[in-house]
N, C-alpha and C positions, 0 to 999 in steps of 0.2 A: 812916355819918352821913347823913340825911336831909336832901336840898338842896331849899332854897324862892328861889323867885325873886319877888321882893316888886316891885310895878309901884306907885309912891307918886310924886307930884311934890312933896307938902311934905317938906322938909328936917326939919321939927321932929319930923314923923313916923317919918321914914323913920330916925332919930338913935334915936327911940325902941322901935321896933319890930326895928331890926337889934338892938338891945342883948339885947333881951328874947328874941328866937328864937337869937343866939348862948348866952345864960347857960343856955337851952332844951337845948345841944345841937344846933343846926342849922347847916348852912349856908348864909349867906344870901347871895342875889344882888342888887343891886339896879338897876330903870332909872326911869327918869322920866317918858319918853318912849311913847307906844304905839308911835310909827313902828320903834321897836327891841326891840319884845317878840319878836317871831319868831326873829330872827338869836340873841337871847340864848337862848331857849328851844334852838335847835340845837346851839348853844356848851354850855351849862353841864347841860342836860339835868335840869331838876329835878324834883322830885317831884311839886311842887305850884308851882301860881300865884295867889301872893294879889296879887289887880288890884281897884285903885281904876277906876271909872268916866268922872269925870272927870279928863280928861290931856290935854298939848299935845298936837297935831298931829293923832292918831289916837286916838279916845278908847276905852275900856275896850268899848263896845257891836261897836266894830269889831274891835279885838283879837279877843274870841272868836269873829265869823264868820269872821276869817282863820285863825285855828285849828283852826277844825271843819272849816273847805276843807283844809288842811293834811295834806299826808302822813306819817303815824305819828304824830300829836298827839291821836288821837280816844280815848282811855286817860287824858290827863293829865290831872291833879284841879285844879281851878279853884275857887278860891273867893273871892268879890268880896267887898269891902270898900270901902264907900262912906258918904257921908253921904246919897246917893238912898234917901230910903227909901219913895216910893208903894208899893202894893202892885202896879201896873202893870209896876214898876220889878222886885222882886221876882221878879213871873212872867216877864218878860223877863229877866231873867240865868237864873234855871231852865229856861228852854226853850234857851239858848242853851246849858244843859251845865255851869251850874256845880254842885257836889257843896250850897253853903252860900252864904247873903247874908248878909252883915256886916254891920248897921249901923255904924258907927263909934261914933254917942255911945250907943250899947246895951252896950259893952262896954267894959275895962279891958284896957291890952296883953296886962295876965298872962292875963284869960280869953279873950283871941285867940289865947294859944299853947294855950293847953287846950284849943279848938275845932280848931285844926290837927292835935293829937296825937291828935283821935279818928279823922281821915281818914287820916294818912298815919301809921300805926302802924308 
């Protein structure tokens, strides 16, 4: 079974997205927080990281430089999910490593697991 670890701070979201990637077949992780993307990332070891941009503490732009510094993390598939949608924004998560950018209102949860299932087959 294929493990995601979804980095979401809205509740309404994250209600709706863990639904949809469990009915998916997946296993989902979830944090809130940037400051605890790492230690989860080492914990549950998932496949994939779908990460919102905007988060308390430590936001999504920081997350992926700690990641890319990170030991053995330069393999994992990242793909951001935000409502930032500049095109500045864009190229800055793709240079940072992500495989995909997400807009949030460009898609339906169902075709966010369909965008996930083409990355991590």
């Amino acid at each position: 079974m294929k493990r995601i670890l979804l980095v979401e701070d809205d509740p309404f979201l994250v209600d709706i997205y863990t639904t949809k990637f469990k009915e998916a077949g997946f296993e989902i992780e979830v944090t809130g927080d940037g400051d605890e993307v790492l230690s989860k990332i080492k914990e549950s070891k998932p496949d994939l990281l779908l990460l919102d941009i905007v988060l308390p503490h430590l936001d999504g732009w920081g997350v992926m430089e700690k990641i890319r510094e990170a030991d053995g993390l330069e393999n994992l598939n990242i793909i951001i999910l935000s409502n930032l949608g500049q095109k500045s924004e864009v190229e800055k998560g793709m240079k940072l490593g992500a495989v995909k950018y997400l807009i949030k209102a460009h898609y339906t949860p169902s075709e966010i697991v369909e965008e996930i299932k083409k990355v991590i087959k």
